[in-house]
C-alpha positions in Angstrom: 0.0 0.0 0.0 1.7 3.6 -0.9 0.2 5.2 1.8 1.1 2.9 4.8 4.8 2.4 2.9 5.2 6.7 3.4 3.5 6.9 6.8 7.4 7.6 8.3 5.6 9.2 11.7 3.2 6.4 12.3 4.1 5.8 16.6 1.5 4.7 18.5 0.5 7.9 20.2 1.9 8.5 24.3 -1.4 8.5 26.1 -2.5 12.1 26.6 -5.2 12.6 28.3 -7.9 13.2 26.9 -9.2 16.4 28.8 -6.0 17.7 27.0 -7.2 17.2 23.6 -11.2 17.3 24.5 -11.6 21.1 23.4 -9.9 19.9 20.1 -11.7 18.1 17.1 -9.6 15.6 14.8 -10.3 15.6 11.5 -7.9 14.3 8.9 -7.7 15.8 5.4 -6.4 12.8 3.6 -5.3 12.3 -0.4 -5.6 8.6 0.4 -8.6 6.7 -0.7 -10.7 4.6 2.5 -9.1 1.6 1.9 -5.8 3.2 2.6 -7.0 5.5 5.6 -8.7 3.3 8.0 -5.0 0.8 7.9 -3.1 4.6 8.3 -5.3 5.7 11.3 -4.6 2.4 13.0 -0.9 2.5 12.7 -0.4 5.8 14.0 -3.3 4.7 16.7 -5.2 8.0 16.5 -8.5 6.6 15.4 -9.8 7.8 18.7 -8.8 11.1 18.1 -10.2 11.5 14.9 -13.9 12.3 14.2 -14.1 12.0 10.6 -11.9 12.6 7.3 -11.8 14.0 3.6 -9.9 11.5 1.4 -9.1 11.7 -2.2 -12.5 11.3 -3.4 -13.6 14.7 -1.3 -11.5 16.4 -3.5 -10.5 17.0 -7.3 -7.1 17.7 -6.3 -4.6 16.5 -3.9 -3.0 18.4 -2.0 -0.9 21.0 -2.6 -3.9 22.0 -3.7 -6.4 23.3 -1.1 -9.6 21.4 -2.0 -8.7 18.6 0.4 -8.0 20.7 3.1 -11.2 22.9 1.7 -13.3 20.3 2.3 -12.5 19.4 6.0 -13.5 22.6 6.6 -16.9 22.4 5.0 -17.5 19.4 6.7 -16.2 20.7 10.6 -18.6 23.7 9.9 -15.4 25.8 11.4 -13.6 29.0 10.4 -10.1 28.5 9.1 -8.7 30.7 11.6 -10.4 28.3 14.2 -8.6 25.4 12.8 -4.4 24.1 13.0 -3.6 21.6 10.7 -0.9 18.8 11.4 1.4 17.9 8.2 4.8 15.9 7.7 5.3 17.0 4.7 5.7 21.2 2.5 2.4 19.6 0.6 0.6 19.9 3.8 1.4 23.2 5.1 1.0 24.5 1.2 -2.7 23.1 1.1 -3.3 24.6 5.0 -1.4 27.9 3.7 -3.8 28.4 0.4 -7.0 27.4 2.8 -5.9 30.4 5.5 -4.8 27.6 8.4 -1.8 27.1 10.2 0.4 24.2 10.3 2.1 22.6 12.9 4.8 20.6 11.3 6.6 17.0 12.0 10.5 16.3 11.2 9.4 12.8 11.0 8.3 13.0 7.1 11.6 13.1 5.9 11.5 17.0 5.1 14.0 19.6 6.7 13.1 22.6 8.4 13.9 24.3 5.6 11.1 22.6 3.5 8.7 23.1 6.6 9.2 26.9 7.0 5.9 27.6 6.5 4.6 26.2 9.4 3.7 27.6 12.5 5.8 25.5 14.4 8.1 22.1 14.1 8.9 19.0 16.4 10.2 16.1 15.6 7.6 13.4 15.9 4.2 12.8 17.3 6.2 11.9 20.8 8.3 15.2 20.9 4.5 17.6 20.1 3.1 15.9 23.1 6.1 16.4 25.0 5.5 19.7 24.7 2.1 19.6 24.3 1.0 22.2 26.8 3.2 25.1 25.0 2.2 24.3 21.8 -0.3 26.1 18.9 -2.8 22.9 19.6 -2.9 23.8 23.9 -3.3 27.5 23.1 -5.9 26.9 20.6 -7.7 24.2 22.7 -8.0 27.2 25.6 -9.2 29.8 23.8 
């Protein structure tokens, strides 16, 4: 499968708590198809956190183009500038960038900082974001 073979930051998640991550909704914004998603959201154990997802067919472009992204949106009913987006990958912050969203970014897809300048902030994998959960975009966001 492509997508599982390029998943590079699939960990299963540290348990954070979930009154942590309660004021936040997960929704993924996905160019894979459903087949590939549900396997994805399994290895990087975050099915729990995610409440629903766009995938290619959402879309009539993948990302870097927004309509992926675009869609999410339409389907949360939110603002962009109520919504972060988490990306591995320039692709990701691109689409997030064109739909007026943030990006937190992680190291962990292969790209250098460099490649993920555009993002609002970088750690290195899921582990080091919630690390530091508590002073990142996600915990400010989650308390406004």
């Amino acid at each position: 499968m492509r997508a599982l073979g390029s998943m590079r930051c699939a960990r299963s998640k540290s348990k954070l708590p979930v009154a942590d991550v309660r004021p936040l909704i997960g929704m993924g914004a996905s160019s894979a198809n459903k087949s590939e998603l549900e396997p994805l959201l399994a290895v990087a154990d975050i099915g729990d956190l995610i409440e629903g997802a766009t995938i290619s067919s959402d879309a009539e472009h993948s990302k870097p183009d927004p309509d992926i992204v675009r869609a999410a949106l339409v389907r949360l009913e939110l603002h962009p500038a109520q919504v972060i987006m988490l990306g591995d990958t320039p692709y990701d912050i691109e689409a997030a960038t064109r739909s007026g969203l943030g990006t937190v970014a992680l190291r962990c897809g292969g790209h250098s900082d460099h490649e993920l300048s555009g993002a609002i902030a970088i750690y290195d994998d899921p582990a080091d974001l919630l690390r530091q959960f508590a002073s990142s975009p996600f915990s400010r966001a989650g308390s406004g």
